[in-house]
C-alpha positions in Angstrom: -33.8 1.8 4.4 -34.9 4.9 3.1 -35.9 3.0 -0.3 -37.8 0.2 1.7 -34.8 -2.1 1.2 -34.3 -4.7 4.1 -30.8 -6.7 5.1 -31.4 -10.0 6.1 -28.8 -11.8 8.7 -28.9 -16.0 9.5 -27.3 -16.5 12.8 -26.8 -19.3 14.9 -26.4 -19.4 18.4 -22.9 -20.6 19.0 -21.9 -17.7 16.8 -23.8 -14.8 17.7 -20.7 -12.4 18.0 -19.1 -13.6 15.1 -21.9 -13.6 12.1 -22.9 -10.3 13.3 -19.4 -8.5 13.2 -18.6 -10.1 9.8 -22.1 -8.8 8.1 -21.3 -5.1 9.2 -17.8 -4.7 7.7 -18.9 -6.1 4.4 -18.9 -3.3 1.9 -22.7 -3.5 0.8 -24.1 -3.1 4.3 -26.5 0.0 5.0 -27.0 0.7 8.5 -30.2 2.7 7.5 -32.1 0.1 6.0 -34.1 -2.8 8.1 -32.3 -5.6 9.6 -34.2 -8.8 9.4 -32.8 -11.7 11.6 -33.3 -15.6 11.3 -31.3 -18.1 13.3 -30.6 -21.0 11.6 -32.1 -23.6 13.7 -35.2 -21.8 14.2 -38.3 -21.0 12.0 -38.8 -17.9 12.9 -40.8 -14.9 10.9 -38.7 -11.8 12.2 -41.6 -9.7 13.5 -39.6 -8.3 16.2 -38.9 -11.1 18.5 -35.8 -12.7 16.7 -34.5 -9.5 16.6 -34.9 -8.3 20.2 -33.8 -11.8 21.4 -30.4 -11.5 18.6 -29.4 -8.2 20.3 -30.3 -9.5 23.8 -27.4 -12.5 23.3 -25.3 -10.4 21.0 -24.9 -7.9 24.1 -24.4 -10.4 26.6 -21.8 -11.8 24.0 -20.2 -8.9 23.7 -19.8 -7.9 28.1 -18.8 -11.8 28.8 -15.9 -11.1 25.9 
């Protein structure tokens, strides 16, 4: 975000395509700031891997639907 502000997001793997579309239509979400991912059953710091391995199986989510 423009402020610094970051959006954090708890997945889980069996729900990848759903937790994801329900975070960006609830009103307070701000596509500028920072998105930092955490699934559930992992412990995880979100340096960049989470995230690249979230959008890797939220894509393939999204072709096999």
């Amino acid at each position: 975000c423009l402020n610094g502000r970051v959006q954090r997001l708890t997945v889980t793997e069996e729900t990848v395509l759903d937790d994801p579309l329900a975070y960006y239509k609830i009103p307070y979400f701000d596509e500028r700031c920072s998105l930092r991912i955490t699934f559930e059953d992992q412990q995880a710091v979100d340096t960049g891997g989470p995230r690249r391995q979230f959008y890797s199986m939220l894509f393939t989510a999204l072709v096999r639907s």
